[in-house]
C-alpha positions in Angstrom: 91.8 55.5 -89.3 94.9 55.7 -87.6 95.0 58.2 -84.3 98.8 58.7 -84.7 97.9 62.5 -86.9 96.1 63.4 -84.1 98.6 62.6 -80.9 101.2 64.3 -83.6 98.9 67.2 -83.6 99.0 67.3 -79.2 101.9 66.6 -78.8 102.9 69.8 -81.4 100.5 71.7 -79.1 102.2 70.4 -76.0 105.8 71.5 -76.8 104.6 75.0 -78.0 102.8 75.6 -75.1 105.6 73.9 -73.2 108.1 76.7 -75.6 105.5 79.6 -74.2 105.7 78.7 -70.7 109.7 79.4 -70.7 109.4 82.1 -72.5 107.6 84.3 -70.3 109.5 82.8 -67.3 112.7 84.5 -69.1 110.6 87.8 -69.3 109.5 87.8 -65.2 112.9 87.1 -65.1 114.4 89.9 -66.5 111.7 91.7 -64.7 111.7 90.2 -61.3 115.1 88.6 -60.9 115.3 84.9 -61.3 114.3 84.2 -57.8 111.7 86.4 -58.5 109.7 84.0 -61.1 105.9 83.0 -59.0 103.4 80.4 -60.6 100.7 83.0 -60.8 102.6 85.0 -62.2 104.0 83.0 -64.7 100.5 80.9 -65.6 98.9 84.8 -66.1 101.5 85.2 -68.8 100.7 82.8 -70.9 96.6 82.5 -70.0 96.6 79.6 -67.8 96.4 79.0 -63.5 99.5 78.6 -61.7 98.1 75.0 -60.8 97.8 74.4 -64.5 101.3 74.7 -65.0 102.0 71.4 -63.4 100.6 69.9 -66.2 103.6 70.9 -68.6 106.3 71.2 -65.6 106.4 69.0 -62.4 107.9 72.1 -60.5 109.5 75.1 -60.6 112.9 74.1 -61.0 111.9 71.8 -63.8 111.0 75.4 -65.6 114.6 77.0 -64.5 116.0 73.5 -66.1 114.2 73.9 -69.3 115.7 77.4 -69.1 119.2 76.8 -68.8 118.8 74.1 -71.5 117.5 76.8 -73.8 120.8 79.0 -72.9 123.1 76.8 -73.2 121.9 76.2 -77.0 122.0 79.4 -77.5 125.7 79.8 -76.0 126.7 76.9 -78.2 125.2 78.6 -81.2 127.5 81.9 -80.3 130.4 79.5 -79.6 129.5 77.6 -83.1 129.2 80.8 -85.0 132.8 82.1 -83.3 134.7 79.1 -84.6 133.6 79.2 -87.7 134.5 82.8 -87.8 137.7 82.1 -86.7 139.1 79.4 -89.2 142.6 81.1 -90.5 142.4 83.9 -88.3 145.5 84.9 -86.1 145.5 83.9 -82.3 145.0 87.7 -81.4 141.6 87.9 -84.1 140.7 84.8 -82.2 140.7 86.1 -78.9 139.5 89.0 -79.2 136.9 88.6 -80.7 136.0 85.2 -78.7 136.3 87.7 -75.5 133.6 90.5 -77.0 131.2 88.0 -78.4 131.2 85.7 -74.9 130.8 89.2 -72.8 128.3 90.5 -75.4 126.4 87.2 -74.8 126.4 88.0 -71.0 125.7 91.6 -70.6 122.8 91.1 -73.1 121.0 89.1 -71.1 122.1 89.5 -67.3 119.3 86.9 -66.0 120.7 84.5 -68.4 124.2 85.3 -67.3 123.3 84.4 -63.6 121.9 81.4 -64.8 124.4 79.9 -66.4 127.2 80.6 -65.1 126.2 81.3 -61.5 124.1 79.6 -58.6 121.5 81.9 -58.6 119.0 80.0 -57.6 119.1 78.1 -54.4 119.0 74.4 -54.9 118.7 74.3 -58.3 120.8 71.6 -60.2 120.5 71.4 -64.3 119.2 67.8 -65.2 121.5 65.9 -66.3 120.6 66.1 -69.6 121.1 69.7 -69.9 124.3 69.3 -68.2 125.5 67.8 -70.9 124.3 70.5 -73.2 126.4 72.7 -70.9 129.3 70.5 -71.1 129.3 70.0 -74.7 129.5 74.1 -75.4 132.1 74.3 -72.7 134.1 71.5 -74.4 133.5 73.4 -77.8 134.4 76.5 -76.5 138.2 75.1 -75.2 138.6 73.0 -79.0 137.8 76.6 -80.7 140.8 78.2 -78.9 143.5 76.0 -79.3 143.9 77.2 -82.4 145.2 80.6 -80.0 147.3 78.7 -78.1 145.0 77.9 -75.3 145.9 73.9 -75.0 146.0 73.2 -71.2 143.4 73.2 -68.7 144.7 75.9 -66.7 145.1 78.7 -69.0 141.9 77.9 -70.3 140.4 78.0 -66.6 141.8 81.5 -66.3 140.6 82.5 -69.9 137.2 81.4 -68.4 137.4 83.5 -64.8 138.9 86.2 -66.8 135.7 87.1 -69.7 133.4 85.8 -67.2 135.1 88.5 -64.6 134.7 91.2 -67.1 131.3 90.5 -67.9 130.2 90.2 -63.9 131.9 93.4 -63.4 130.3 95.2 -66.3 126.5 93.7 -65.4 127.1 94.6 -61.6 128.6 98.1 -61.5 127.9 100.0 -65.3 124.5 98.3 -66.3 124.0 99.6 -69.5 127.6 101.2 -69.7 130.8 100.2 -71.3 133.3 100.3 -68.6 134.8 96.9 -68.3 133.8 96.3 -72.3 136.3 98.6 -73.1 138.8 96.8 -71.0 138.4 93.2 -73.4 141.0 93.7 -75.9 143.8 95.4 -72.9 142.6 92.2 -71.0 143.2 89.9 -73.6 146.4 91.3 -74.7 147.5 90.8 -70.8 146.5 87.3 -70.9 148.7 86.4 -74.2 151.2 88.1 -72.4 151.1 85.5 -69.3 150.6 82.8 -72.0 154.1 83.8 -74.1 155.5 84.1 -71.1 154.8 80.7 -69.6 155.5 78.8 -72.5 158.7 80.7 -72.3 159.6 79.7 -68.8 158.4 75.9 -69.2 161.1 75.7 -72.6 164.1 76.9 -70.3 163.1 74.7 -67.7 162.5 71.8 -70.0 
């Protein structure tokens, strides 16, 4: 009889233990912080020794890596899900509503947030394979707004410090509030502004 059923049915075991392992690091994360995350604490979530970890992760920052891969897929399935939405909408529709879903995204999750799109943890680096996760959402995000008018690098590099802005404000000073959610649609309308108004000063000058 062939073993290969058998290694299937291991290696099954292997990623969903692998799957619970990351999952209750994102819980002592939200709890603790994400510097907060310790081995014993993490193998007692899931029923196993800290030691015993090493088994499915060679060290702790091989867990944060399998955690930013698993945020960045789920950024890219927001960003996927706001490009669809956005076919043969307006540039205004498109980002607005690209600027509540990205800071919805963040202050849902503010462990997540930090993450992804801060160096939170000292001397972590993402693989390079989840890098290129990263990279791949980022590029998606920039081809889902051209459609708005967003074509060069800059604007979209303010576009990017601007919703991120708003959602580092809103997680650090109104946790659980509204207060710099409410300011998305006045922000965007200030950034279309600068954009009209740039693409009106490069035409004279042309």
């Amino acid at each position: 009889m062939s073993g290969v059923p058998n290694i299937d049915r291991q290696a099954a075991r292997r990623t969903k233990t692998s799957e619970e392992i990351v999952a209750a690091a994102w819980v002592l994360a939200r709890e603790e912080g994400l510097t907060g995350i310790a081995m014993r604490d993490l193998g007692a979530r899931v029923g196993m020794r800290a030691q015993s970890l090493y088994s499915y992760f060679s060290s702790k920052h091989e867990i944060y890596d399998a955690m930013f891969l698993d945020g960045y897929l789920a950024f890219a399935d927001m960003v996927e899900t706001g490009a669809a939405a956005a076919v043969d909408s307006d540039p205004e529709t498109i980002l607005k509503r690209a600027a509540r879903e990205f800071v919805t995204f963040c202050t849902s999750d503010p462990a997540r947030y930090q993450l992804l799109f801060h160096r939170a943890v000292p001397g972590f680096e993402p693989s390079p394979a989840s890098w290129n996760v990263a990279l791949a959402a980022y590029e998606r995000s920039r081809e889902s707004l051209s459609a708005a008018g967003i074509t060069d690098q800059a604007s979209f590099d303010i576009w990017t410090a601007l919703v991120t802005g708003l959602a580092g404000q809103q997680i650090a000073n109104d946790p659980g509030g509204d207060r710099w959610e409410r300011l998305v649609d006045r922000s965007v309308d200030m950034f279309r502004a600068h954009i009209r108004e740039n693409a009106r000063s490069e035409s004279e000058h042309a």
